[in-house]
Structure formats: structure tokens, C-alpha cells
C-alpha positions in Angstrom: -38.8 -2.5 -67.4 -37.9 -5.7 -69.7 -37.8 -4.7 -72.9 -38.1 -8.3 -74.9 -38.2 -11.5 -73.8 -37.8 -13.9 -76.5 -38.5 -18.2 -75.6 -37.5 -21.4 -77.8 -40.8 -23.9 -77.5 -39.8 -25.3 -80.8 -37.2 -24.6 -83.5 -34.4 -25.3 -81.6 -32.4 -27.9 -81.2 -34.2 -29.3 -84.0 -35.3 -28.4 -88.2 -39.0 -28.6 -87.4 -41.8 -27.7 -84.4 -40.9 -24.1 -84.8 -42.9 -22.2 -81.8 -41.6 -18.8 -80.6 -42.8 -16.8 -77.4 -42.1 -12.9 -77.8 -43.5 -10.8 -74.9 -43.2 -7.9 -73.6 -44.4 -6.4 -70.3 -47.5 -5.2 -71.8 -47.9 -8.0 -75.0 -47.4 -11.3 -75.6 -46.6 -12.5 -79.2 -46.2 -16.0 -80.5 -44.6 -16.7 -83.9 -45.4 -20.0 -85.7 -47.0 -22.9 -84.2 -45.5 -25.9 -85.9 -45.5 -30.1 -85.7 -42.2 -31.5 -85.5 -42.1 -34.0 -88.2 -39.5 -37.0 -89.0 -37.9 -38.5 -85.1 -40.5 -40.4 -83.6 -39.7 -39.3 -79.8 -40.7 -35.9 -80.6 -44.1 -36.5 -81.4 -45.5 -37.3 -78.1 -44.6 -33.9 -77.3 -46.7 -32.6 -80.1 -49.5 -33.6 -78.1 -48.8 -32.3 -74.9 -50.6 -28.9 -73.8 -48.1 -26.1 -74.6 -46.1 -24.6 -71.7 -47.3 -21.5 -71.8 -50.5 -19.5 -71.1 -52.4 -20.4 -74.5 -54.9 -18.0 -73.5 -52.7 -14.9 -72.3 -51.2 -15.1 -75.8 -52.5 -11.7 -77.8 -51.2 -12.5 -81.6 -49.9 -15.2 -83.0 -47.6 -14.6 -86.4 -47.0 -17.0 -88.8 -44.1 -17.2 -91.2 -45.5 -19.6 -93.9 -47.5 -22.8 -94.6 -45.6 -25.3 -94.1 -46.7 -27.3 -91.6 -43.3 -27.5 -89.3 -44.5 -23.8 -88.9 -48.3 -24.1 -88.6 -49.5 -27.5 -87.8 -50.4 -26.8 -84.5 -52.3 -23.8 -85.4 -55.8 -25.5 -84.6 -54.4 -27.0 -81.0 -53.8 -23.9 -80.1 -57.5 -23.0 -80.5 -58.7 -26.4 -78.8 -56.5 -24.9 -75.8 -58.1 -21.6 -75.7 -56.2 -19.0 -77.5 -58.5 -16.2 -78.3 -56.5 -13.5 -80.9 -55.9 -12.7 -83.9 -53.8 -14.8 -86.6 -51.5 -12.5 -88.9 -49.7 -13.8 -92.1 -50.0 -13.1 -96.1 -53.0 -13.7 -98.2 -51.3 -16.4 -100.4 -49.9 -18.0 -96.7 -53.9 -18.0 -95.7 -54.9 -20.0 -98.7 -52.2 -22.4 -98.5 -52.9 -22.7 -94.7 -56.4 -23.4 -95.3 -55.9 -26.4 -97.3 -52.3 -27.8 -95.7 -54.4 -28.1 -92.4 -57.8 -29.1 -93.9 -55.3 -32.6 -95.6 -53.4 -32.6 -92.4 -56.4 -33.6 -90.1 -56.9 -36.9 -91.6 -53.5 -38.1 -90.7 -53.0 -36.6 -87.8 -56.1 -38.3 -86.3 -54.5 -41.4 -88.0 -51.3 -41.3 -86.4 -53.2 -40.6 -83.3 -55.2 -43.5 -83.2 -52.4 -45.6 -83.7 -50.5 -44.2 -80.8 -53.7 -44.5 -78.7 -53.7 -40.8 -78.3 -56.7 -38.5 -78.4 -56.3 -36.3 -81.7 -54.9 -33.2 -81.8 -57.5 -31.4 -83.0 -60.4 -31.4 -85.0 -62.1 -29.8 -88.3 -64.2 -27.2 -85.5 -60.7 -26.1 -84.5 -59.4 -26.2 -88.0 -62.3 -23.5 -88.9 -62.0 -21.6 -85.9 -58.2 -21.3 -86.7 -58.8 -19.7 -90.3 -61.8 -17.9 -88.9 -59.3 -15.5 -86.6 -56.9 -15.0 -89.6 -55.9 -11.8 -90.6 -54.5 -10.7 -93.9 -50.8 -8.9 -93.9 -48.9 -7.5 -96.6 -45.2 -7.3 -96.9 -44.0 -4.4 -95.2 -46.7 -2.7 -93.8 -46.1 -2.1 -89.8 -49.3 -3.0 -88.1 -49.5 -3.1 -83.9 -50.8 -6.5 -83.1 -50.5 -6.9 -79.3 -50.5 -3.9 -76.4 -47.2 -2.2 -77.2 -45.8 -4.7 -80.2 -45.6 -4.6 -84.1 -45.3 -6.2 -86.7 -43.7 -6.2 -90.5 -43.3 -8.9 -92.8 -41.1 -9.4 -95.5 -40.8 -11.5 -98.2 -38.2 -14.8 -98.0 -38.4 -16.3 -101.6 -39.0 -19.8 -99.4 -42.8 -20.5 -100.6 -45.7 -18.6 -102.3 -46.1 -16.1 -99.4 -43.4 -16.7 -97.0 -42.5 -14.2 -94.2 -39.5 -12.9 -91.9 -41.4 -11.4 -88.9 -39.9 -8.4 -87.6 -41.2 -7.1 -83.9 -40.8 -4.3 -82.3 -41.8 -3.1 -78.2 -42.6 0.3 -78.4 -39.2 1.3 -76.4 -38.1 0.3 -79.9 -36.2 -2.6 -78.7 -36.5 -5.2 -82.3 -36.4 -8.7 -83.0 -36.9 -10.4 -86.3 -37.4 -14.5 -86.8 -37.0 -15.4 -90.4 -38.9 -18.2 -90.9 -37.5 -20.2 -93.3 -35.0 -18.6 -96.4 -34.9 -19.4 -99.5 -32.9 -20.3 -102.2 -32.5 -17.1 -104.4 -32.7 -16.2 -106.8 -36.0 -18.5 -107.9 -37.6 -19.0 -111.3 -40.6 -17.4 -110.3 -40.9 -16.4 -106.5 -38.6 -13.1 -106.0 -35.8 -12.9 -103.8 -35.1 -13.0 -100.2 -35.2 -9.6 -98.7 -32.6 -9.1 -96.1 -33.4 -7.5 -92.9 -30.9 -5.0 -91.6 -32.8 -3.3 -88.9 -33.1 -5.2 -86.1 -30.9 -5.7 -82.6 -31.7 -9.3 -82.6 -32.0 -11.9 -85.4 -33.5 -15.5 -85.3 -32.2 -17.3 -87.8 -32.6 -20.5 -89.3 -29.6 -23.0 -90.4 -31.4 -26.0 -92.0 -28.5 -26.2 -94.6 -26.2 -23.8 -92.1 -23.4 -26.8 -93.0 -23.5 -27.5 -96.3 -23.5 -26.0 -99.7 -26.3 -26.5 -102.6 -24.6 -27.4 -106.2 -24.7 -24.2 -108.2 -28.0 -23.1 -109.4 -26.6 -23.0 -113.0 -25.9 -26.7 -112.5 -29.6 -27.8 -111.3 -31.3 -27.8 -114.6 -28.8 -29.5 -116.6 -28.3 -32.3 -113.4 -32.7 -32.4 -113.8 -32.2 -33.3 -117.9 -29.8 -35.4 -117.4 -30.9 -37.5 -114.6 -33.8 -38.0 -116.6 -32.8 -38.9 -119.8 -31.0 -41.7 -118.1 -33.8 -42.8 -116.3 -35.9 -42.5 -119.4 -33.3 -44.4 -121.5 -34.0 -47.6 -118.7 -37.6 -47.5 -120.0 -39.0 -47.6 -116.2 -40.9 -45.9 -114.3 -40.0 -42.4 -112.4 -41.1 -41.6 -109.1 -40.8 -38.4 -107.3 -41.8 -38.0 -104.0 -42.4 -34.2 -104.2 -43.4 -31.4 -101.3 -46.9 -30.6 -101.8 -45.7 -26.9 -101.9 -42.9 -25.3 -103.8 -41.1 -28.0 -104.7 -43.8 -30.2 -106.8 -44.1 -26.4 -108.4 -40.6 -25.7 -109.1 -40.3 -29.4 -110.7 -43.2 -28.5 -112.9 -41.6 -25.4 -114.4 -38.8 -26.9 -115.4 -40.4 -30.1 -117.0 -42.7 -27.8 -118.6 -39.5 -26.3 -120.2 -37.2 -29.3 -120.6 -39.9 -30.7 -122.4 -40.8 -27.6 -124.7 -37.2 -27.3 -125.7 -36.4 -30.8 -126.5 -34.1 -31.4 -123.9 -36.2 -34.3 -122.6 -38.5 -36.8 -124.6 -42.2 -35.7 -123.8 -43.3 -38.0 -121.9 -46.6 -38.9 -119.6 -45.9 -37.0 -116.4 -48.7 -37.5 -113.8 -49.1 -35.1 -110.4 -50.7 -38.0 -108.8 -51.8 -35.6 -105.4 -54.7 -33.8 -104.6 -53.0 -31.6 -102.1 -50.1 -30.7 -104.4 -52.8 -30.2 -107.8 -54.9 -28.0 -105.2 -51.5 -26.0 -104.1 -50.2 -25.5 -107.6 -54.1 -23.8 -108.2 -53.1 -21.3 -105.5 -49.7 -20.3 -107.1 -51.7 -19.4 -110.1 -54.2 -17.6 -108.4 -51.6 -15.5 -106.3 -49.3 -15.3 -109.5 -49.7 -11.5 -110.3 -49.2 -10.7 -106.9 -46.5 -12.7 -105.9 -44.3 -13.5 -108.6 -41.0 -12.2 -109.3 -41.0 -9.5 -112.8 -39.3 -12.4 -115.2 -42.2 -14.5 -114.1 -45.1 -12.1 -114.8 -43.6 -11.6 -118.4 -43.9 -15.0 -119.1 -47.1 -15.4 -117.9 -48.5 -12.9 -120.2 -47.0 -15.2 -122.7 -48.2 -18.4 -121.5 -51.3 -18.6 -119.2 -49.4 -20.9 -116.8 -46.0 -21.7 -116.2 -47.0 -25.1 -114.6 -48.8 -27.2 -117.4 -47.9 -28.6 -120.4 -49.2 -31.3 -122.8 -48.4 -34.2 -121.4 -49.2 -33.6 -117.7 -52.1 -35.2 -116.5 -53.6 -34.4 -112.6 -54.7 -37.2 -111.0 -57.8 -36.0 -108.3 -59.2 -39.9 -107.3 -57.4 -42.4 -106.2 -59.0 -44.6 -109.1 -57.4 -42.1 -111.5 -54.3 -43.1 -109.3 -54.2 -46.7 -109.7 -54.8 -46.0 -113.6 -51.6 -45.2 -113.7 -50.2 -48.5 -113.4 -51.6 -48.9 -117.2 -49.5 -46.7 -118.9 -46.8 -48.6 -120.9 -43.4 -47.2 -121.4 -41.4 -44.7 -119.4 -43.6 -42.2 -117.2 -42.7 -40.1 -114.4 -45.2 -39.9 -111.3 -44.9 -37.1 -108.7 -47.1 -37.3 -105.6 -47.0 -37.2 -102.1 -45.2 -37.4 -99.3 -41.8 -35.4 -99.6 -39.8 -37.8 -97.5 -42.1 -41.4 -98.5 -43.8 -41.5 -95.3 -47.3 -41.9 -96.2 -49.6 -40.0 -99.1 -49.9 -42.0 -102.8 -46.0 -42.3 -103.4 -46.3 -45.2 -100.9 -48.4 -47.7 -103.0 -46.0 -46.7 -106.1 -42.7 -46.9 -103.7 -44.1 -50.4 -103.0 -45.3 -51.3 -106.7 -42.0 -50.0 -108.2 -39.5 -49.8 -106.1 -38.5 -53.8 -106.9 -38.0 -53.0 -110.4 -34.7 -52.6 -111.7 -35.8 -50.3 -114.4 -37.2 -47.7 -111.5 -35.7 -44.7 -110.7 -36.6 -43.2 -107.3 -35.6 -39.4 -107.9 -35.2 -37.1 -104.2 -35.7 -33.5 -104.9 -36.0 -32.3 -101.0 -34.7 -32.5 -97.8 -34.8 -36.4 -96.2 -35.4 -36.1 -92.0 -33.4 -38.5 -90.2 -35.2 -41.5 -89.8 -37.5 -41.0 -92.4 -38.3 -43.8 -94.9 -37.4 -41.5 -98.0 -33.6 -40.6 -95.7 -33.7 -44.9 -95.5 -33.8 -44.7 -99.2 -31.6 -41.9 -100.0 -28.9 -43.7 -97.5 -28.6 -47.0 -99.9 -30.6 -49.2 -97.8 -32.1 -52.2 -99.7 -34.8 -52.8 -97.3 -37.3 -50.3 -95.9 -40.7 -50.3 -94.7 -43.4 -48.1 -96.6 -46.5 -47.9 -94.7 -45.5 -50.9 -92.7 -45.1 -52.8 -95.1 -41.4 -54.4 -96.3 -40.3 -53.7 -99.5 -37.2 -54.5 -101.3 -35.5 -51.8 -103.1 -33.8 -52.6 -106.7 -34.4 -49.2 -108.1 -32.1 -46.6 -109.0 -32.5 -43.9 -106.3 -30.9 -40.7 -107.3 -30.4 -37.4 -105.3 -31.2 -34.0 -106.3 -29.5 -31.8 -104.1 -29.5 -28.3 -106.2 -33.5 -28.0 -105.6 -33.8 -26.8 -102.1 -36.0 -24.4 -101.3 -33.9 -23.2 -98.2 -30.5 -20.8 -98.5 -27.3 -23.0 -98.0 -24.7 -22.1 -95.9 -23.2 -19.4 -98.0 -26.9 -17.6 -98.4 -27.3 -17.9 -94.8 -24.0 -16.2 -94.2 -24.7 -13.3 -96.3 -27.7 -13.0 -95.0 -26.1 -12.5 -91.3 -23.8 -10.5 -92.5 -26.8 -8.0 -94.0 -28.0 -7.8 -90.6 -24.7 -7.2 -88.6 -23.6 -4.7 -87.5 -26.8 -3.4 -86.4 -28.2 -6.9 -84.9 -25.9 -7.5 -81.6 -26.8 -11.3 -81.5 -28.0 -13.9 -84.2 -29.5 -16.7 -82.5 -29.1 -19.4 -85.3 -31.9 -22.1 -84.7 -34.7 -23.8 -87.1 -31.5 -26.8 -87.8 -30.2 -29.7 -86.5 -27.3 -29.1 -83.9 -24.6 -30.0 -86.0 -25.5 -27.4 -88.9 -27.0 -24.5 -86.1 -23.3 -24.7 -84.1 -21.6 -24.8 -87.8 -22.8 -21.9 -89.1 -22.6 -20.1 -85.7 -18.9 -20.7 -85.4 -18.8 -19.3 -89.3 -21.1 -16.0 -88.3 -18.3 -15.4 -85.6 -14.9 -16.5 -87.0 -16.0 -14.3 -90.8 -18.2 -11.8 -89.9 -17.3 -11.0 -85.9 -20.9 -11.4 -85.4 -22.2 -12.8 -81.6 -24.1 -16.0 -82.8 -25.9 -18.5 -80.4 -27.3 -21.9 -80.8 -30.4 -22.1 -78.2 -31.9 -24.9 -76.4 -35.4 -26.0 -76.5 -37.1 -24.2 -73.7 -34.5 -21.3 -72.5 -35.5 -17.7 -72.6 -33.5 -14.7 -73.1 -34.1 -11.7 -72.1 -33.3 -8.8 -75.0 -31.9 -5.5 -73.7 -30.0 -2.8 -75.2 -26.8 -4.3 -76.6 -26.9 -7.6 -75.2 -29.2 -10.9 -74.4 -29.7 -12.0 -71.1 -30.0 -15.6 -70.6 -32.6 -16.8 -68.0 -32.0 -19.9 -66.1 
């Protein structure tokens, strides 16, 4: 009788791709079906057929929208799979459109590589048509002989840990992604303390985020020096959670007086179309202090002097505002999306100041950026850098090493092994040696592609 046997297709060894097999001898569960983004080697992978038995798969679970975690949601489809989908209401809405913007680039990228495209709008739709709605801890049986629960993670609008459990009761929960608690508006993350065997992710699992306390006066004051140089501010800003957070606290900086009002445009469709679903979900999903305020206020996103720009002629208006203005858009880490053709427009001004609010990929032009260099290439094209670039670390949406820590330590002593994962090697194997050495925990960095068996009281590795 094997109780669990738990594979790494993805989230290991690496921050992105994440793709878990959980099976059973009567149920097979997958959890997340993600691209890896940033390192170009890893992409031809991403088109590959997965190495497992697509259509033997009964469930497949999905943390949250990000698309590290569900872009290859609809190649799963083109490759047979034939169950249901499982994740939050507000992760389905977010889903919907983060794949529905996806397609056009991934069949973009594709072309370009002279590869066949990953998937198409059919498989987009028959993705979302075999979704089914979750809430946060309710247990639900999803495949012969499995459950599952989800609880919240304060990462995104709707982001889940995934806790399974084989009806011999052996349990295993995969976090998804934490985040950085405690938030404005999205409630905290809830720890899991139930389970023998704990995925966890380690994305910052070597480093520590600046005090929270510190964030919002590091924001102001960035700003009112880059304001003070009478240039232009660009942020390249996640479509989700982070273009949100950045809103909220402009909206307030602004309000107070802190900062001089003025024109901020949210030059991105996806991100204008995101923000839409935070509101919608707001009452459902917010943490208490945030529903207060929104009975004051009917959102805690907008403000007088924002302007959302749909069309990309409203985009290249911007270029005719005079005076200091501060443009967020798309991508996160300047590789493609509408900050490009600003990057490129701006970037050679002295007076610009490039402001990074997220996490940079190795490799990636915004990393390039953040790194100093002088030179870089934005959609192909060479552009020389004499901006001011200026790094926002504080403003994570993932728990630093500390947060991680604690969060192991909620789950010891009942969970026998962490497996740290969902990080790049260096940060996984740091905050492994840390879960051992302070907490006594058994923590394991996995490889790409091994299995482990989970029995009572130990793993089992499988060659």
C-alpha cells in the first residue's frame, strides 16, 4: 500500500514552472501547472509534452493566478486531460483574463522560436470551462480516495496553500506562494500545522525584506526625489498585486500631502482589468481594516489624478504630458508589454527615474537594469540607459526568510519533512540549512524530476 507519492515536474530547482504530481494508489492529483519564465533554456521545455500521463490525471489544484503557477493550464487540455480544475472564485476570474492576455505572446514567442504554439483560445476556454469553485477551508474529495482544503496565503487576491489528504490519512500541503503579511488589504497568511509533509516555497528563503514600517516612507521619498528632477517615472509593475498595492499607497501619499499630486497613468489593460477584479472580490476577500475603509471610500485604488489608459493610442498620449508624471504598466521585469516603448523613450533621459517594485529574474532585461548596466536591449532593440533606476525592495509580495521560517516552524513538529522548493538553489539550500540548524526540522531541497514516496514518519526517495 503506498500511501503518497509526491513528484517535482517544476518548482524545483528553479522560482517558476511550478508543476506537482500527487498520487495515490487509487488518485492522481496535480497541483499548479505553471510556465517557467525569465532563463531562456528553460523554455523549450515548456513546450515539450509533460512526462506524465496527462490523461490519467483526475484533478488538477491550482494555488493562484499567476502565471508561473498556471500558464500551462490550457496545454494540459490540448494534451488530453479530462477533470476537474479546483481553485477560489477570485483565482478563477484572475485566471480567466491572465491566460486570455497570455495567448498572444506566447504564440509570439513561439513563432519566433519556430515552435508550434502552446495552446490556443479553444484550449484557453475549455480550461475555464472544467473549473471549479473552492472556498477556503472547506474539505472536498477531488480524486478516488484524495482531498482537498485550501487556505488563504495573503500572496494575491485569492491565493491558496493546498492541503491533501489519502484517505489512510497520510497529508501533504504545497503552499503555493506566501505572502508578505501582514498586507494593507489582503489578510494574512494562514499557517498550516496539520500536515506530515510540507512543500514549501523559498523565493526570498535567503534574504530579508526592509521593515514593512520602512516601505511607505522609502515609496514618498523615492518619489519626491524623482519628482524634484522634473522627469518622467516609470514603473514596470506586476499586472496583479503589485500594480494594486502601489495604487493604495499613491492614492494615500497623495491624499495626505506627502507627495505632490501628480498625473499618474496605469498605462495596461491587463493590470486596469485586474485591479476591476480586486474590487469586485473586495467584500469577500479583504482583510477587516480594508472593508472599513471601503465603506468609507468606494475604492481604495483611485484617486483624482489617476487616469487608465485602455488603447494604445491613449498610451502614446502620454508622451504629451508636460512636467513630472509617473507611468505604471506592463511587464514586471521590462520584458515586453507597454513599459517597453517608454523604457526605450525615457530611459536616455537623465531626468528619468526607472523605479523596480518586484522581483527581477536572472537574465531578465528589468534584473539587466536593476544590476547598473548602461546598455540593455528592450524588445530587441538597444537602448542606452541614463536614468536613475532605483530599487524597491520592501514591496514583495512573497514572505522573506524570516516569514518563511516561522512559517516552518508553525508546521513542525507535526510535519516530519519540509521540502523547501519554488526558489533558486541558493536561497531553497539557505533556508533548508536554517529550518534544520533553528528549528531541528528535516528540510530537503528536491530536484527537478525525483519522486518521493511519503510514508508514516519519513519520505522515501525513488531513484
Amino acid at each position: 500500500e503506498m500511501p503518497l507519492r509526491l513528484t517535482f515536474h517544476g518548482g524545483a530547482g528553479t522560482v517558476t514552472g511550478s508543476n506537482f504530481l500527487v498520487e495515490s494508489t487509487k488518485g492522481k492529483v496535480l497541483v499548479d501547472c505553471g510556465l517557467e519564465q525569465g532563463r531562456d533554456f528553460s523554455e523549450k521545455r515548456m513546450y515539450e509534452p509533460f512526462p506524465f500521463d496527462v490523461s490519467s490525471i483526475d484533478a488538477l489544484v491550482i494555488t493562484h493566478a499567476h502565471l508561473d503557477h498556471i500558464g500551462r493550464g490550457p496545454k494540459l487540455m490540448r494534451e488530453g486531460f479530462r477533470g476537474d480544475i479546483y481553485m477560489t472564485l477570485a483565482t478563477r476570474d484572475l485566471t480567466d483574463l491572465m491566460l486570455r492576455d497570455s495567448l498572444n505572446i506566447l504564440t509570439m514567442e513561439a513563432e519566433k522560436r519556430g515552435l508550434q504554439p502552446m495552446y490556443r483560445e479553444e484550449d484557453v476556454a475549455a480550461f475555464m470551462a472544467c473549473v471549479e469553485v473552492l472556498p477556503y477551508r472547506k474539505e472536498r474529495e477531488i480524486a478516488p480516495g484524495i482531498t482537498v482544503t485550501l487556505k488563504d496565503t495573503g500572496h494575491i487576491l485569492g491565493s491558496a496553500s493546498v492541503t491533501l489528504r489519502s484517505d489512510d490519512g497520510t497529508s501533504l500541503a504545497i503552499t503555493g506562494d506566501l505572502g508578505n503579511s501582514p498586507s494593507p488589504y489582503l489578510p494574512d497568511v494562514e499557517p498550516i500545522t496539520d500536515v506530515d509533509v510540507l512543500v514549501m516555497e523559498s523565493v526570498y528563503g535567503d534574504r530579508q525584506h526592509p521593515h514593512l514600517d520602512q516601505r511607505v516612507p522609502q515609496l514618498r521619498d523615492t518619489l519626491n526625489r524623482a519628482i524634484k528632477r522634473r522627469g518622467t517615472i516609470l514603473m514596470p509593475a506586476f499586472s496583479i498585486e503589485r500594480t494594486q498595492l502601489m495604487l493604495y499607497e499613491l492614492s494615500n501619499l497623495m491624499e495626505s500631502g506627502e507627495v505632490p499630486e501628480i498625473p499618474v497613468f496605469l498605462d495596461s489593460p491587463l493590470a486596469i482589468g485586474v485591479t476591476e477584479i480586486y474590487e469586485k472580490h473586495a467584500k469577500e476577500y479583504f482583510n477587516n481594516g480594508a472593508k472599513e475603509e471601503l465603506k468609507r471610500e468606494q475604492s481604495i485604488f483611485r484617486f483624482p489624478f489617476l487616469s487608465l489608459t485602455h488603447s494604445r493610442e491613449e498610451s502614446r498620449n502620454i508622451d504629451a504630458v508636460q512636467g513630472p508624471k509617473l507611468i505604471i504598466a506592463g511587464a514586471g521585469m521590462s520584458h515586453g508589454g507597454r513599459i517597453g516603448r517608454h523604457e526605450a523613450k525615457y530611459l536616455p533621459d537623465p531626468t528619468t527615474t526607472l523605479l523596480i517594485v518586484g522581483y527581477q529574474a536572472p537574465g531578465s532585461p528589468g534584473r539587466l537594469l536593476q544590476d547598473g548596466s548602461k546598455n540593455v536591449k528592450i524588445d530587441g532593440r538597444p537602448v542606452r540607459v541614463r536614468a536613475k533606476v532605483e530599487t524597491l525592495s520592501a514591496w514583495s509580495a512573497h514572505s522573506d526568510r524570516d516569514g518563511l521560517l516561522e512559517f516552518a516552524k508553525k508546521a513542525l513538529p507535526k510535519a516530519h519533512t519540509i521540502f523547501v522548493a519554488i526558489g533558486e538553489p541558493s536561497a531553497a539550500r539557505f533556508l533548508a540549512q536554517r529550518i534544520h540548524d533553528y528549528l531541528g526540522g528535516k528540510a530537503v531541497v528536491p530536484s527537478l524530476g525525483d519522486s518521493w514516496v511519503i510514508e508514516k514518519g519519513k519520505v522515501i526517495r525513488e531513484r
